[in-house]
N, C-alpha and C positions, 0 to 999 in steps of 0.2 A: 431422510437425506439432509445433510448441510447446509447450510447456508454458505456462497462463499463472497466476502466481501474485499472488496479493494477499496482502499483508502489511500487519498492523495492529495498533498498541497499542487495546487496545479495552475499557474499562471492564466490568463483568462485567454489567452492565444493558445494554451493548452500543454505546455513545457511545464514536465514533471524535473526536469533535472537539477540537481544537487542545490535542493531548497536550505538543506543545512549548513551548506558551508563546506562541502566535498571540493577537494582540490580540482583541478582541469576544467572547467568550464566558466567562462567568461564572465558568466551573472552569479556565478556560485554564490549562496546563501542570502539570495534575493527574499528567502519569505521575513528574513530580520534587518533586512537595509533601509528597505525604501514605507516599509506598510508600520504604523503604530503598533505597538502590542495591544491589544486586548485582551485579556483572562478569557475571557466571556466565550470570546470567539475560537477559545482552544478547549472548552468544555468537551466536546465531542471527543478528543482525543483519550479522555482520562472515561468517559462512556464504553469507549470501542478495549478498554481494558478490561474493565468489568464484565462485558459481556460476552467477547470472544472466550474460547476453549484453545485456542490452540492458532499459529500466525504461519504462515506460508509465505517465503520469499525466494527468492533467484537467489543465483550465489554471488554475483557482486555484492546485493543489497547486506546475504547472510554476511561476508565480509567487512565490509562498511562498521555494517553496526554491534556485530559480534565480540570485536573489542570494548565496545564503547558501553553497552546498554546496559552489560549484566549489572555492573556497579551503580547505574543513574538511579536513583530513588523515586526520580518520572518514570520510569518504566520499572517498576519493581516487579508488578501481576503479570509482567513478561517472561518474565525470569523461571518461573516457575511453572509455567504451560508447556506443552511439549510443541515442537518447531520439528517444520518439514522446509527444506530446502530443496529447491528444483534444479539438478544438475547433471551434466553428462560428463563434468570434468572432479567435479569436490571429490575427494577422499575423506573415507573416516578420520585418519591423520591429518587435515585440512579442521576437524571439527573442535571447537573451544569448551574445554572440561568445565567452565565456571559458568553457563547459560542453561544447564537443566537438559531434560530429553530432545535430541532431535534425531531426524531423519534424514535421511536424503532419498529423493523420488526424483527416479531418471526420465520419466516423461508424463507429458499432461492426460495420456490413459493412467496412471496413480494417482496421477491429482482426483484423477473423473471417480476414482476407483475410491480415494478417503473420504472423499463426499458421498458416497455411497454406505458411509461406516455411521455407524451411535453418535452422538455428540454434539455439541452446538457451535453455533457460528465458528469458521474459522477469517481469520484478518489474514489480507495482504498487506503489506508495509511494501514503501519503494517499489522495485523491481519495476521500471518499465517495460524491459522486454518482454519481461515476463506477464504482466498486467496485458498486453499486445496480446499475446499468443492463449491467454486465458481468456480474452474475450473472443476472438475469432472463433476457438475453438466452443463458445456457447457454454461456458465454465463459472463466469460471472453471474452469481447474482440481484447482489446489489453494490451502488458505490456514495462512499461516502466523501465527500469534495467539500475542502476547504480554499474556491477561487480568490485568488488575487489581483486587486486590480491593478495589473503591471501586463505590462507587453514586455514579452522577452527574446521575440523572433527565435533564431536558430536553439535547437537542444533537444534533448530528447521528449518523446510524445508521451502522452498515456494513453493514448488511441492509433492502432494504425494505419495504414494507407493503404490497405488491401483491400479492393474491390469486391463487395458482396452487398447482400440482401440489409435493407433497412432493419436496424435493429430500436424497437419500438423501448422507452424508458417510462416511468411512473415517477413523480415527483412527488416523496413522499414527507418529506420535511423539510423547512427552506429557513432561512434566517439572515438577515441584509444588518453588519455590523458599521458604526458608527466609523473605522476608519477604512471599509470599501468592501472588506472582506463578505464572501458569500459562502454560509454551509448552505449544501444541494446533497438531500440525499435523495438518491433514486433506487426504485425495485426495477431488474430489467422484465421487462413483459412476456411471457412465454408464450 
């Protein structure tokens, strides 16, 4: 079975939305405004390349970044992995010829169904809604959180508000950098 990981810059009030600089939202590209850069503290990012096989996102996120990444030289070992995108709307005519293999898987029984397949870790990138509906549905395995000490009130969640059973976490790696920043990885507990 897979591993499946979510990975998230995520405000410490818990607002994933448009860390980079994406248009429409108010604080957009809060993880570069307000917090110092540290290298150090983006170490994990260039880790979760290496080790992942293969990245799963929603299709805003696939969109978002699907112009942008093939060409970055920071996401080079992306480029090259094969990509499943979660959609009930993408077309294969929707899909960018310069980003390598991808998929599209129209609901979270495929997601359940490629973790059930060969291969090693798979990364989520962005996708809130989608990070939402992968954990509810018990899809998550572990998460890898790069908190920010900023309050950003309103935006989108990486966690949602749908009432259920306590879901227990494991704190498996932690690190408190010099300008606030928190890596927090957790295994979810089965």
């Amino acid at each position: 079975m897979r591993t499946l990981i979510s990975t998230a810059f995520v405000s410490l009030d818990g607002v994933v939305e448009a860390p980079g600089g994406e248009p429409g939202y108010r604080n957009s590209g809060w993880t570069f405004k307000d917090v110092d850069f540290l290298p150090e503290a983006f170490d994990i990012k260039g880790r979760e390349q290496k080790e992942a096989t293969a990245m799963l996102m929603g299709r805003t996120s696939y969109e978002a970044f699907s112009p942008v990444w093939p060409d970055m030289a920071d996401f080079a070992d992306y480029k090259v992995m094969p990509k499943y995108v979660v959609s009930t709307t993408l077309t294969e005519g929707g899909l960018v010829p310069n980003w390598g293999e991808t998929t599209i898987l129209r609901s979270l029984d495929e997601v359940a169904a490629l973790k059930e397949t060969e291969g090693g870790p798979i990364i989520v990138h962005g996708s809130a809604s989608l990070n939402q509906s992968l954990s509810d549905a018990g899809l998550i395995d572990r998460y890898h959180l790069l908190v920010f000490p900023l309050l950003l009130g309103a935006g989108k969640r990486l966690f949602s508000v749908t009432d259920k059973d306590t879901q227990k976490l494991k704190l498996v790696e932690h690190e408190v950098y010099d300008n606030g920043l928190q890596k927090q990885v957790f295994d979810v507990v089965r």
